[in-house]
Residue, then its C-alpha position, 0 to 999 in steps of 0.5 A: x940851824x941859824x941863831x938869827x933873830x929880829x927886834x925893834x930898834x925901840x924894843x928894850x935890849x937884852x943880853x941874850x940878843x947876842x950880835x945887835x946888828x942895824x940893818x936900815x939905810x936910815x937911823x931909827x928916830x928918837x933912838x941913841x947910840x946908846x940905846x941902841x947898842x949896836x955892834x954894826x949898822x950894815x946900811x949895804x944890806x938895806x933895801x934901796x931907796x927906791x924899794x923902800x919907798x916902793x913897797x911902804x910897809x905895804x903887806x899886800x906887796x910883800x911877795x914882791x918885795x921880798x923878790x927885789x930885795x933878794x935880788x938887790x943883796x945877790x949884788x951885794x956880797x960883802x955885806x950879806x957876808x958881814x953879816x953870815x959871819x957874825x952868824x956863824x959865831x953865834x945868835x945875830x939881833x937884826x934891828x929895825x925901826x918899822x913898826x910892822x914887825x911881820x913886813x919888813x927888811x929885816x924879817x925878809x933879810x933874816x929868810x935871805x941868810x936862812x936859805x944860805x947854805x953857808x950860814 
């Protein structure tokens, strides 16, 4: 069982978020580096630009970008393996800035790393 979870960029930290780990192409706004207090900010496993923009938060397009994006991080090992790694050493906070909380890179890369077998 994996111990990934997922949380806001501007929801407050806490000590059992384990390994805080940014995963957009883009620093949240009005956050520090401080606050944040990531360990990692993994801009690879972001949806590309054009993916972002394409699906816009847009629930009603979210089977579909859940496929694209699935299919953009089977092209990007490295960094899906990253972050596998911080998972097999304990629970891996995946921050966010979206205010959708159900719709969003994070949750669908949270699915991605869940179905592997060696996570």
């Amino acid at each position: 069982m994996t111990q990934i979870w997922t949380k806001r960029a501007y929801a407050e930290t806490h000590a059992n978020d384990g390994t805080r780990i940014l995963v957009d192409r883009v620093w949240p706004r009005g956050v520090s580096k401080e606050d944040l207090d990531i360990v990692a900010w993994e801009k690879d496993v972001a949806p590309s630009k054009d993916l972002r923009q394409w699906f816009d938060h847009d629930p009603g397009k979210w089977d579909e970008f859940r496929d694209a994006y699935f299919s953009e991080l089977d092209k990007r090992r490295d960094a899906v393996d990253r972050i596998a790694g911080q998972v097999r050493e304990g629970r891996v906070t995946l921050i966010y800035g979206a205010k959708d909380e159900r719709h969003n890179n994070a949750v669908a890369l949270k699915d991605y790393l869940e179905r592997r077998s060696d996570t």
